[in-house]
ZAPALUM-747568 format. One record per residue (C-alpha): residue number from 1; residue in three letters; z, y, x. Coordinates in Angstrom, 2 decimals. Example, Ala and Ser with C-alpha at 12.3 -4.5 7.8 and 13.67 -1.06 7.14 Angstrom:
2
1,ALA,7.80,-4.50,12.30 $
2,SER,7.14,-1.06,13.67 $
//
This chain:
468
1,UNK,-76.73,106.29,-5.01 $
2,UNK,-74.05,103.97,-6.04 $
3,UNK,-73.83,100.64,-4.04 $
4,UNK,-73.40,97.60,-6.26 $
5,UNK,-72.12,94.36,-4.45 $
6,UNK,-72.83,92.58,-7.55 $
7,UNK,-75.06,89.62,-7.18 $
8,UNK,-78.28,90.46,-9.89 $
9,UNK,-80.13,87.69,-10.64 $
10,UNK,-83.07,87.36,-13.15 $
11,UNK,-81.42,86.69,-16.43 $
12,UNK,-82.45,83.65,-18.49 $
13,UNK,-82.01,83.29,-22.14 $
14,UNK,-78.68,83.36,-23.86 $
15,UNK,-77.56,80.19,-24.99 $
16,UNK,-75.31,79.96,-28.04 $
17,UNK,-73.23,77.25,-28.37 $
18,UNK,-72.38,74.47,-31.15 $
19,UNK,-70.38,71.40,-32.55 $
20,UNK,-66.71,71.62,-30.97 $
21,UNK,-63.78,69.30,-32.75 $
22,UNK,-61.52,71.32,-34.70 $
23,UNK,-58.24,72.43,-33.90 $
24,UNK,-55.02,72.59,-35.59 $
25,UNK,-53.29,75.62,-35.71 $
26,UNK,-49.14,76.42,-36.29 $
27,UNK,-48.64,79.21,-38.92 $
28,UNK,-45.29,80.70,-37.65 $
29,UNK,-42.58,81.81,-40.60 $
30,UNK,-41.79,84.96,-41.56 $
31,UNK,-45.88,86.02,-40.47 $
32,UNK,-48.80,86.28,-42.73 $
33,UNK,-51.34,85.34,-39.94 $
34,UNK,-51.85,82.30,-37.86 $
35,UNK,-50.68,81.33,-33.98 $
36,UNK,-51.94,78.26,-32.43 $
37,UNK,-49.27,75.66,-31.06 $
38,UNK,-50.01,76.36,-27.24 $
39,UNK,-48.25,73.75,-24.54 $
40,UNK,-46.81,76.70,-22.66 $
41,UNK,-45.97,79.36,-25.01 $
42,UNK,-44.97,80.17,-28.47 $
43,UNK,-44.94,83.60,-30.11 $
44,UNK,-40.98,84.27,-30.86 $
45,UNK,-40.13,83.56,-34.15 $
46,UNK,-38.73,85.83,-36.38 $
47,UNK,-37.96,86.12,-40.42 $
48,UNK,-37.74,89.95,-40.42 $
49,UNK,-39.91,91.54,-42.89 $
50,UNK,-42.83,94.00,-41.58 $
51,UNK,-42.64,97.63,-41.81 $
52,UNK,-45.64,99.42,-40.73 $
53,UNK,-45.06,102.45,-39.22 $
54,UNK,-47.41,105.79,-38.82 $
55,UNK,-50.46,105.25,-37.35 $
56,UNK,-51.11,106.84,-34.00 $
57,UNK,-54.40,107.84,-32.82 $
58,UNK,-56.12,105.79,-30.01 $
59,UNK,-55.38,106.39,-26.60 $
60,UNK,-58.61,104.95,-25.25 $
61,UNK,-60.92,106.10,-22.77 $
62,UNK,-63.88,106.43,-25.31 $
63,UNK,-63.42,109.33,-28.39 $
64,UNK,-63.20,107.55,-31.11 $
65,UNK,-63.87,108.38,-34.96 $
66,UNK,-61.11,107.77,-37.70 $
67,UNK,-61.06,104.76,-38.91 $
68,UNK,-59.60,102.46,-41.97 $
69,UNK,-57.02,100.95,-39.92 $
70,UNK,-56.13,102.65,-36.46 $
71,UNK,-53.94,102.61,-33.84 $
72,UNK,-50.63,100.91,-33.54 $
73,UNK,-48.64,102.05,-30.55 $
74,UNK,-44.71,100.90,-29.53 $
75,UNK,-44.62,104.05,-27.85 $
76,UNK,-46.47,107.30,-26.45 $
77,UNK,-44.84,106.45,-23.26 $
78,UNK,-45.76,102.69,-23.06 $
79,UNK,-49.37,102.91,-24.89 $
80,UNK,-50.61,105.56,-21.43 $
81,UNK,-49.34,102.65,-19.38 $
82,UNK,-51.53,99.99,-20.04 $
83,UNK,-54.72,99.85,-19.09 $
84,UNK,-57.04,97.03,-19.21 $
85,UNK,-60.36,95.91,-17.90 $
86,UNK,-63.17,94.41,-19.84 $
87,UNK,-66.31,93.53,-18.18 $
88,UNK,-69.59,92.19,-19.41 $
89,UNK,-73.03,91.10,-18.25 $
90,UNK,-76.54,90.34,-20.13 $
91,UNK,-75.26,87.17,-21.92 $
92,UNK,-71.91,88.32,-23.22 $
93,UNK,-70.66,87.06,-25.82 $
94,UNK,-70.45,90.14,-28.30 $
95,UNK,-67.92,89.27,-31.15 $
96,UNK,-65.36,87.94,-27.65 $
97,UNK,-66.35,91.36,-26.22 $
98,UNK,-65.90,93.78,-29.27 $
99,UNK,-62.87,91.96,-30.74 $
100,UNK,-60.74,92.08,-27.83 $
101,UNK,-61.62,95.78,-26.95 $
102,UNK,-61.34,97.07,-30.69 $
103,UNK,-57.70,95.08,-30.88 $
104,UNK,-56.19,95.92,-27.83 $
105,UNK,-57.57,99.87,-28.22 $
106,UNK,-56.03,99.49,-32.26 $
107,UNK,-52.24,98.85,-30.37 $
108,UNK,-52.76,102.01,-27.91 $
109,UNK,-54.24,100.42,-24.75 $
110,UNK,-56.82,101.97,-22.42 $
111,UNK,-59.19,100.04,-22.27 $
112,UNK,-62.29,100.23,-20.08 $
113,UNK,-65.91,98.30,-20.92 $
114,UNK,-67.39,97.83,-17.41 $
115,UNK,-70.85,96.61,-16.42 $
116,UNK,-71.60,93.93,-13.61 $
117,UNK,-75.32,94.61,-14.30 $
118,UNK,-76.78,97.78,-12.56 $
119,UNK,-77.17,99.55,-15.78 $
120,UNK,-74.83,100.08,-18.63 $
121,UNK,-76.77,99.23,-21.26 $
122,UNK,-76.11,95.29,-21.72 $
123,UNK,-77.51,92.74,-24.37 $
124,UNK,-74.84,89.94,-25.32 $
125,UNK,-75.92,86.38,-25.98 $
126,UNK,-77.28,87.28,-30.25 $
127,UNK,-79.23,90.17,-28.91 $
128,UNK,-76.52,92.76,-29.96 $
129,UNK,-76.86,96.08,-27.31 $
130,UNK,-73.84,97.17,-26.16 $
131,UNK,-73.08,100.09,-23.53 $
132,UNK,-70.50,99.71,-21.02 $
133,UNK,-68.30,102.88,-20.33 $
134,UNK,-68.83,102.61,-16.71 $
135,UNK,-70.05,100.20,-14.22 $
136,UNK,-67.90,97.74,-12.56 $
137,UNK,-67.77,99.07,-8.84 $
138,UNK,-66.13,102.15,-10.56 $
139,UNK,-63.24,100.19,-11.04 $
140,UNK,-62.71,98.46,-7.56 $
141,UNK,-59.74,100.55,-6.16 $
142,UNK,-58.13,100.65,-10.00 $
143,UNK,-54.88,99.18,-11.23 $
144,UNK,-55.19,97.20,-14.13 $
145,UNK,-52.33,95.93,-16.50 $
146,UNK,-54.61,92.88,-17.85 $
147,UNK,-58.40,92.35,-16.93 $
148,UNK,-59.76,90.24,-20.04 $
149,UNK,-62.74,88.02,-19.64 $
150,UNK,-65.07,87.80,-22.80 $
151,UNK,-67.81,84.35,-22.65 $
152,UNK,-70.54,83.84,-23.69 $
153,UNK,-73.87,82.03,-21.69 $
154,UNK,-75.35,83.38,-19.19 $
155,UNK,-72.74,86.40,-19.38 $
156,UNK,-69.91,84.37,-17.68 $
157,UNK,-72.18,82.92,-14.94 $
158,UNK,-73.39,86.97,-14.59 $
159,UNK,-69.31,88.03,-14.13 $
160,UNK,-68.79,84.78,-11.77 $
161,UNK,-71.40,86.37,-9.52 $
162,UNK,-70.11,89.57,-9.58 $
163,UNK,-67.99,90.16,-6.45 $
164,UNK,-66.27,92.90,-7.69 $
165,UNK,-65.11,91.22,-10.34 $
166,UNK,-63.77,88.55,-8.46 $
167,UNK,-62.08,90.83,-6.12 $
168,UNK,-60.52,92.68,-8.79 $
169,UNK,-58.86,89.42,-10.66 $
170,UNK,-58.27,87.98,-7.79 $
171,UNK,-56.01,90.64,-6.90 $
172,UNK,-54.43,90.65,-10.32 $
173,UNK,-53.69,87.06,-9.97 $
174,UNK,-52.26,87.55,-6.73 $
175,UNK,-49.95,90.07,-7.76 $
176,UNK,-48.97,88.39,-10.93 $
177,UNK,-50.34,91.37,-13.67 $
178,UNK,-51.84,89.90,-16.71 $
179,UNK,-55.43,88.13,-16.67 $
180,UNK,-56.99,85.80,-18.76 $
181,UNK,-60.92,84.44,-20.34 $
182,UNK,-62.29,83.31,-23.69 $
183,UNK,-64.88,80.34,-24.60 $
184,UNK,-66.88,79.87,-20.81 $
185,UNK,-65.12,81.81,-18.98 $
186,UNK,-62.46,79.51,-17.92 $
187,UNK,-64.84,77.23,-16.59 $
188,UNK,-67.14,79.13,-15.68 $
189,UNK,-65.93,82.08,-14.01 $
190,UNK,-61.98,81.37,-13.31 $
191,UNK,-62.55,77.74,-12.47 $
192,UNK,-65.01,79.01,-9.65 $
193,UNK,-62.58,81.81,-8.34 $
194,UNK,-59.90,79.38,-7.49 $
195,UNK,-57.51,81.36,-10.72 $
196,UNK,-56.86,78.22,-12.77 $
197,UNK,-55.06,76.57,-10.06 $
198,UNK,-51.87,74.43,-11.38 $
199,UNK,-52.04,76.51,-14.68 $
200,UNK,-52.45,74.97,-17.92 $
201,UNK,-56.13,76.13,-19.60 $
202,UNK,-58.43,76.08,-22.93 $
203,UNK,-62.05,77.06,-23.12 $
204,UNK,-64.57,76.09,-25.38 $
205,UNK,-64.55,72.12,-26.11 $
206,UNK,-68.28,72.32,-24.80 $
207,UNK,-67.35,72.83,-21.55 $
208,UNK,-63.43,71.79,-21.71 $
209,UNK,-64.77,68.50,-19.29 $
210,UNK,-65.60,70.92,-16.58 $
211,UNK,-61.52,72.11,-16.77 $
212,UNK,-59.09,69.57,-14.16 $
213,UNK,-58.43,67.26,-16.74 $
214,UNK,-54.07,67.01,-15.38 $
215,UNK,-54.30,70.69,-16.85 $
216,UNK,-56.61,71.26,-19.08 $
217,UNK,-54.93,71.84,-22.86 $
218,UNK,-57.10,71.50,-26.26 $
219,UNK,-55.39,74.33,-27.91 $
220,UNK,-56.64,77.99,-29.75 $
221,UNK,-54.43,79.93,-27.18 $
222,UNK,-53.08,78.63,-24.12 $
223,UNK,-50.77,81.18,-21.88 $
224,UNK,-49.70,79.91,-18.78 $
225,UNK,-47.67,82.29,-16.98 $
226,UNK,-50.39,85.62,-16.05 $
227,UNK,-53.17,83.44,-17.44 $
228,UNK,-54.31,83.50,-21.30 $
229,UNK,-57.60,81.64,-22.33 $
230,UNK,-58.74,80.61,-25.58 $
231,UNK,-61.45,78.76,-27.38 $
232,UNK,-64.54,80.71,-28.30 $
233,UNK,-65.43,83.48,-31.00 $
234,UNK,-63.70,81.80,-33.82 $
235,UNK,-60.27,82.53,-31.73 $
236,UNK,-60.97,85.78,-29.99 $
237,UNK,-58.88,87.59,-32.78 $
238,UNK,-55.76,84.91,-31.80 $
239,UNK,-56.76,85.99,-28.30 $
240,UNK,-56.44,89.46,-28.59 $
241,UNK,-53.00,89.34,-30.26 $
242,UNK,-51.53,87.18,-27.44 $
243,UNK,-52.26,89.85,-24.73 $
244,UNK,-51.50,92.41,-27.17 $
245,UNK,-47.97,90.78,-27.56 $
246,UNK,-47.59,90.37,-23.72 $
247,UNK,-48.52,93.91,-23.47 $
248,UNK,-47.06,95.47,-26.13 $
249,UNK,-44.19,93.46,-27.61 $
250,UNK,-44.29,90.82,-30.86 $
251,UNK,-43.89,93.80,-33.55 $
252,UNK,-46.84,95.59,-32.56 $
253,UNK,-49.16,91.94,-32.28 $
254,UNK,-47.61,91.37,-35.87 $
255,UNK,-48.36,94.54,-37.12 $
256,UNK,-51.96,94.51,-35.77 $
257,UNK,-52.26,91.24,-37.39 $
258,UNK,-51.38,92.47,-40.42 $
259,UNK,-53.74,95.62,-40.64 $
260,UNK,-56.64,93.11,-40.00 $
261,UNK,-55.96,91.00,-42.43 $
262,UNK,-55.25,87.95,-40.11 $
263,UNK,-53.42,85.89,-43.17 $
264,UNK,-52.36,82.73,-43.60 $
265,UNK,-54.57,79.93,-44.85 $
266,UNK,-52.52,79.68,-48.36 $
267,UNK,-52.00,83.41,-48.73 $
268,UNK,-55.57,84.18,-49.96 $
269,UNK,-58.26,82.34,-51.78 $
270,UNK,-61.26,82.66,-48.76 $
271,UNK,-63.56,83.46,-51.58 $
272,UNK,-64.11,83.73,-55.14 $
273,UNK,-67.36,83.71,-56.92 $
274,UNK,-68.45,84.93,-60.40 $
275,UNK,-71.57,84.85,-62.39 $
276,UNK,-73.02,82.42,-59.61 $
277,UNK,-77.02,82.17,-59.02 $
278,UNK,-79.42,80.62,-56.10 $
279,UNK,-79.56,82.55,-52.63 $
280,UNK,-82.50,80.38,-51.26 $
281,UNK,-85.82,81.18,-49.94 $
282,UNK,-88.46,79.53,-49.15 $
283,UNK,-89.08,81.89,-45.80 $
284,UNK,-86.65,83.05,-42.52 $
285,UNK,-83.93,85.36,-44.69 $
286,UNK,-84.64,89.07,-43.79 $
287,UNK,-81.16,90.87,-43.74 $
288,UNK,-80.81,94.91,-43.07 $
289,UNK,-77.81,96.11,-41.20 $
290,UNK,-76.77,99.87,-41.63 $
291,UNK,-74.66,101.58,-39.48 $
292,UNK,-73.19,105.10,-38.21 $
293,UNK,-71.16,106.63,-35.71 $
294,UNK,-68.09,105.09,-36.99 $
295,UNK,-68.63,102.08,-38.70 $
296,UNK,-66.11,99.30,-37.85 $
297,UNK,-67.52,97.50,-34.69 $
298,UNK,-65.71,94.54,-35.86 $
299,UNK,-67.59,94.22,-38.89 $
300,UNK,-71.20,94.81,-37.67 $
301,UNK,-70.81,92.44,-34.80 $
302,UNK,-69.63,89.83,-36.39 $
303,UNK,-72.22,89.83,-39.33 $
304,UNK,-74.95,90.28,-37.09 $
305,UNK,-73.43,87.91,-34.37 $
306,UNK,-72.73,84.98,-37.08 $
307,UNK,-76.09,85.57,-39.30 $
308,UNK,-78.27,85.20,-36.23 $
309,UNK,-76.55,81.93,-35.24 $
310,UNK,-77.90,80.91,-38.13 $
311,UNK,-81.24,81.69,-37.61 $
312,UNK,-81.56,85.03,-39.98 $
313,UNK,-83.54,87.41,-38.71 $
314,UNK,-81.08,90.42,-38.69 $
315,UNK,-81.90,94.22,-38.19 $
316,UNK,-79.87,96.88,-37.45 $
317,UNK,-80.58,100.46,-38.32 $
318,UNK,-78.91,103.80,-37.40 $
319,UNK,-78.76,106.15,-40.25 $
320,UNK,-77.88,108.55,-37.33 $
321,UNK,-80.87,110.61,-35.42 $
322,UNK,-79.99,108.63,-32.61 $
323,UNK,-79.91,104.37,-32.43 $
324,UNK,-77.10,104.53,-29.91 $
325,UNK,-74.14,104.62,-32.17 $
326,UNK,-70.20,105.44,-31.64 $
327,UNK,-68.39,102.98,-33.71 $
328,UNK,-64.61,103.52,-35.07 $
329,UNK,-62.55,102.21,-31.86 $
330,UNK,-65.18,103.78,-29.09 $
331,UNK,-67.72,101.12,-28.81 $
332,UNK,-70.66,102.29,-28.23 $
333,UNK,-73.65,99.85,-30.02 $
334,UNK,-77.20,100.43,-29.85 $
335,UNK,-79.10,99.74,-33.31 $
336,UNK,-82.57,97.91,-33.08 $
337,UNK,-84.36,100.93,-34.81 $
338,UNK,-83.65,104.17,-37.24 $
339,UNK,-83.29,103.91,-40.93 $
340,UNK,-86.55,105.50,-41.27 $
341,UNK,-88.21,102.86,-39.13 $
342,UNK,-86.60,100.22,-41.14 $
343,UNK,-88.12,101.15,-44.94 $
344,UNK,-90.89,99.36,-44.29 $
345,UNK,-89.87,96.13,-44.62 $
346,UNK,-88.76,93.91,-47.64 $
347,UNK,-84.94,92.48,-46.93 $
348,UNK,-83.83,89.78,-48.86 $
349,UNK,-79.82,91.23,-48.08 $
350,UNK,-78.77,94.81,-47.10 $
351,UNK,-75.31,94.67,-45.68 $
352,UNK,-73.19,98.05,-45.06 $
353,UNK,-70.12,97.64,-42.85 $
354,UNK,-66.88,99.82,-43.51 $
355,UNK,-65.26,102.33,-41.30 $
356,UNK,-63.76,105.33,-43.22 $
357,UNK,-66.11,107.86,-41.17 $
358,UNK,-68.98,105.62,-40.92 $
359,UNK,-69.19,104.98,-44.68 $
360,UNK,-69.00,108.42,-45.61 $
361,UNK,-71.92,108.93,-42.89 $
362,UNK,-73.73,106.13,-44.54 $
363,UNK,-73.19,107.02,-48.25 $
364,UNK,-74.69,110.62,-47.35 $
365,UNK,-78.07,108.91,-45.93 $
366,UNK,-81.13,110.01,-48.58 $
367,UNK,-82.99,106.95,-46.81 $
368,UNK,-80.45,104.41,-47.32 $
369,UNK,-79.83,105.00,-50.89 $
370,UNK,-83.26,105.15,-51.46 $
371,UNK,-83.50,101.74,-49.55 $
372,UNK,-79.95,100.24,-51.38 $
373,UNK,-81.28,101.47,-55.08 $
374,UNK,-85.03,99.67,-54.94 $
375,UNK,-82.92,96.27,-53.31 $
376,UNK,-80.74,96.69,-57.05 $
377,UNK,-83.82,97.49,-59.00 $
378,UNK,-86.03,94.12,-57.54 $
379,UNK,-83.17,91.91,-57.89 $
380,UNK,-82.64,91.50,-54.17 $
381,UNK,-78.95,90.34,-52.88 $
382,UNK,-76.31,93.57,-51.65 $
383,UNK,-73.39,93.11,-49.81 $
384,UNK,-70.40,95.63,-48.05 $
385,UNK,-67.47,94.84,-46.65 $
386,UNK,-64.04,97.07,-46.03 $
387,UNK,-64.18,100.50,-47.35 $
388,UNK,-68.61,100.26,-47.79 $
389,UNK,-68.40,98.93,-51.19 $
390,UNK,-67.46,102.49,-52.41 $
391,UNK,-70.93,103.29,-51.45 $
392,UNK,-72.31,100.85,-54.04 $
393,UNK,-70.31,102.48,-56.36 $
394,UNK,-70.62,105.90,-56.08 $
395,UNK,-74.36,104.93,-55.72 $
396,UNK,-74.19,103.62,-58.96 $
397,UNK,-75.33,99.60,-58.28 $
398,UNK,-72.09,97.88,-58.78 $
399,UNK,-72.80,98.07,-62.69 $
400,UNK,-69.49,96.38,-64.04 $
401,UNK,-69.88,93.61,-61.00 $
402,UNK,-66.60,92.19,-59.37 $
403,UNK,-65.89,93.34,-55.77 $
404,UNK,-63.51,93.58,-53.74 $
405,UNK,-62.76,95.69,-50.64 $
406,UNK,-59.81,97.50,-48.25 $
407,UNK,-56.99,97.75,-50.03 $
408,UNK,-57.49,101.70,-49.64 $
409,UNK,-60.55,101.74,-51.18 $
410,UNK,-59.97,99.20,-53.90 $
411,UNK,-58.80,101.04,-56.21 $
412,UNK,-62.11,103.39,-56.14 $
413,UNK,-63.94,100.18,-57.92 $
414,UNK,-64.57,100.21,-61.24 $
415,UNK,-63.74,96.18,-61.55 $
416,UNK,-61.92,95.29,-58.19 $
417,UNK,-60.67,91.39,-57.86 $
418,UNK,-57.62,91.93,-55.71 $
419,UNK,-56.93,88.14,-53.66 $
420,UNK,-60.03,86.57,-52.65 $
421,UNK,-60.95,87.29,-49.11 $
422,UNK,-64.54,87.19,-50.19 $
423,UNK,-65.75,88.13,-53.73 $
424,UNK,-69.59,86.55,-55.01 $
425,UNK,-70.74,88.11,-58.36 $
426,UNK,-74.43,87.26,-59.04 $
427,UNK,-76.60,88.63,-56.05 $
428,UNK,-73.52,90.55,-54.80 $
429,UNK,-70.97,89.28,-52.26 $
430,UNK,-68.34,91.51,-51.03 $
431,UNK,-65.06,91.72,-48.56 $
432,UNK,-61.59,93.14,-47.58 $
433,UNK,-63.28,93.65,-43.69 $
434,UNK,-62.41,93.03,-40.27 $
435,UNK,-60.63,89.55,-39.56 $
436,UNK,-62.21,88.49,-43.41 $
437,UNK,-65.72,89.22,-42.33 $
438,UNK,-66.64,85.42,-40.45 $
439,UNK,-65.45,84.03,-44.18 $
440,UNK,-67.73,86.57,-45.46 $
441,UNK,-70.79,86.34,-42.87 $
442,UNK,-70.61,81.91,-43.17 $
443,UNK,-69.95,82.72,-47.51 $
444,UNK,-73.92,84.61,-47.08 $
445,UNK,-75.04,80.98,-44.62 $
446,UNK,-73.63,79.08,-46.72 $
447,UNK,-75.41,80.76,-50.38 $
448,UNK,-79.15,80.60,-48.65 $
449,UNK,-78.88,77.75,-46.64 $
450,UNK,-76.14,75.29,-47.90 $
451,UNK,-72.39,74.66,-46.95 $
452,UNK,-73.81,71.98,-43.89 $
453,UNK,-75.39,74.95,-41.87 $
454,UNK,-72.33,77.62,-42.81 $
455,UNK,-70.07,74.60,-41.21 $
456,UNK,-72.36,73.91,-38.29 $
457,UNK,-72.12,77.54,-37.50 $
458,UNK,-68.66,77.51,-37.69 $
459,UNK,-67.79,75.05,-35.26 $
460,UNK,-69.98,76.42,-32.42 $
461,UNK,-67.50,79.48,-33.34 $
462,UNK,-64.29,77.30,-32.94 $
463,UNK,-63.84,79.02,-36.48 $
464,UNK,-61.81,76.65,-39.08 $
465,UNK,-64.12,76.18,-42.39 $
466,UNK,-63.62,74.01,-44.94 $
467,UNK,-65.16,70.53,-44.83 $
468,UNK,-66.64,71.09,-48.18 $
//
């Protein structure tokens, strides 16, 4: 049997975490997304206009299903070259987790998911299931071109006792490669390890007073020589295009930017709504997740992460014979029950997440449509994001409504609204995807419960939201 040096302890409850101050951020020119000013280090500035180039298939370690937007490489020879470590533990937080391995895998890394818990199957801190690709003392003798620490409570207290793990970053400290943590994990799990010393550091502002105050920097992104760390959730996408630059080069973190829709504040609307009507009930909002090998991990972990911090009661269903599911960039996400399990229940929101092979998977389930055509006939709110609002459509239910979607699929609609991030008609709310769908997940908060919980959300996600 394999040893595990890993300390296990009993887990205890995640906790999720709230109320930080906002943070500026710098919007550099010539980009359509947004850097943070960081003490240390700036993105290089450049006016040169984008090209995107073909898209090359993903070099990870996980087969992966085609997806909307795939994988950006700056070449064959420097994509097999870079390999990086991602571990998590029962309390990790998901959308830190799933964002940083669907970004880096998107510009060509390898990138490895790797348990500190004796099993591989690992719930994050809003109950999402993940499975790791392997198990952390499978990695001990590896070398690792970055090894990127998600948060989350108690997953960074479950990687801090993970000896492994601390022998493995240690190492990668020591010999200057690429390391760095998101939200807790500075504090929590670098801090402990002796790997913040005399480098300047972020984390989330809830635990920014454990930091050394001479070095600790309130900032989205702070890179300090080999070290990275960011804020929380809200900045794991900033995150993940920091070490993708580092690893990769600027044009390849700008081009990933672009393909997921990281834009400026004043380059979309974040939402438009139409026709507008009451979202409230009087009861804990029921909301039904689809999904299918393929679906954009992105997109289901956010909703899901975001709707449960505010207290919805979320399900997620596999229209797949299986509830272990193999999303678009390899992650591997195990639904709460099957479709058929699911019809049952009354939802007050069914929400389909895009991925080109996971939509088509979804739009060919009897079940679902079944499910999607009685939510349109009682009256009962619909929403799809990326390339899923084709469903709707083909399905029949998006009756002359505005939508919007991936600018691939956009054109399929009958009466697209091309701008808004987010587009509300009636008791339908749809979105372009990926780095859109946290406007889109706080747009559904802030319909049912009011724009006070959407915001209150959104600052225990270091996410900027409007203050009204």
């Amino acid at each position: 049997m394999e040893s595990l040096s890993c300390l296990v302890l009993k887990p205890s409850p995640p906790t999720r975490l709230f109320f930080p101050p906002r943070i500026p951020q710098m919007a550099l020119p010539g980009s359509t997304f947004v850097f943070p000013f960081s003490m240390d280090y700036q993105l290089p500035i450049t006016t040169a206009k984008l090209a995107l180039k073909p898209i090359r298939a993903s070099t990870s370690t996980v087969p992966t299903t085609p997806s909307t937007t795939s994988t950006v490489t700056s070449s064959p020879t420097a994509a097999s070259t870079k390999k990086v470590l991602v571990p998590i533990g029962f309390g990790t937080e998901e959308m830190e987790a799933v964002i940083l391995v669907d970004v880096l895998r998107r510009a060509g890394a390898e990138v490895t998911v790797a348990s500190v818990e004796p099993q591989l199957e690992v719930q994050a801190s809003g109950g999402t299931k993940l499975v790791a690709d392997t198990r952390i003392s499978t990695c001990s003798d590896r070398v690792f071109d970055l090894v990127a620490l998600p948060g989350g409570m108690p997953g960074s207290a479950q990687l801090r006792d993970c000896e492994i793990l601390k022998k493995i970053t240690s190492k990668q400290a020591e010999e200057k490669r690429l390391y760095g943590g998101i939200s807790t994990a500075p504090a929590v799990t670098l801090l402990p390890w002796g790997l913040l010393k005399r480098k300047r550091t972020t984390c989330h502002p809830a635990f920014f007073d454990r930091l050394p105050t001479f070095w600790a920097v309130k900032s989205n992104i702070q890179v300090s020589g080999e070290l990275t760390t960011s804020q929380g959730p809200g900045t794991s996408f900033l995150f993940a295009l920091a070490l993708v630059e580092q690893l990769f080069g600027e044009s390849v973190a700008r081009e990933i930017g672009e393909l997921l829709f990281m834009h400026s504040a004043d380059d979309k609307p974040r939402k438009e709504e139409f026709n507008k009507v009451d979202w409230a009930v009087s009861h804990t909002p029921r909301v039904l997740v689809p999904v299918a090998n393929g679906s954009e991990e992105i997109e289901i972990v956010t909703i899901v992460d975001i709707l449960r911090r505010a207290k919805v009661d979320v399900v997620v269903a596999s229209v797949e014979k299986s509830v272990r599911i193999l999303a678009s960039q390899g992650v591997k996400i195990i639904a709460d029950k099957l479709i058929g399990d699911a019809t049952g229940s009354v939802y007050d929101l069914i929400i389909l997440p895009g991925g080109v092979a996971g939509t088509e998977r979804l739009q060919k389930s009897r079940i679902l449509k079944k499910l999607l055509k009685e939510q349109d006939a009682a009256g009962r709110i619909l929403g799809a994001v990326c390339s899923s609002p084709t469903v709707l459509h083909k399905h029949g239910l998006l009756k002359e409504k505005k939508a919007t979607a991936h600018p691939s699929a956009i054109t399929e609609l009958s009466n697209p609204v091309d701008g808004p991030k987010v587009v509300i008609d009636g008791k339908l709310i749809t979105s372009m995807g990926l780095a859109t769908v946290s406007d889109f997940a706080l747009a559904i908060v802030s319909k049912i419960f009011g724009h006070a919980r959407a915001r209150s959300v959104a600052e225990g996600l270091v996410f900027e939201y409007p203050r009204s």
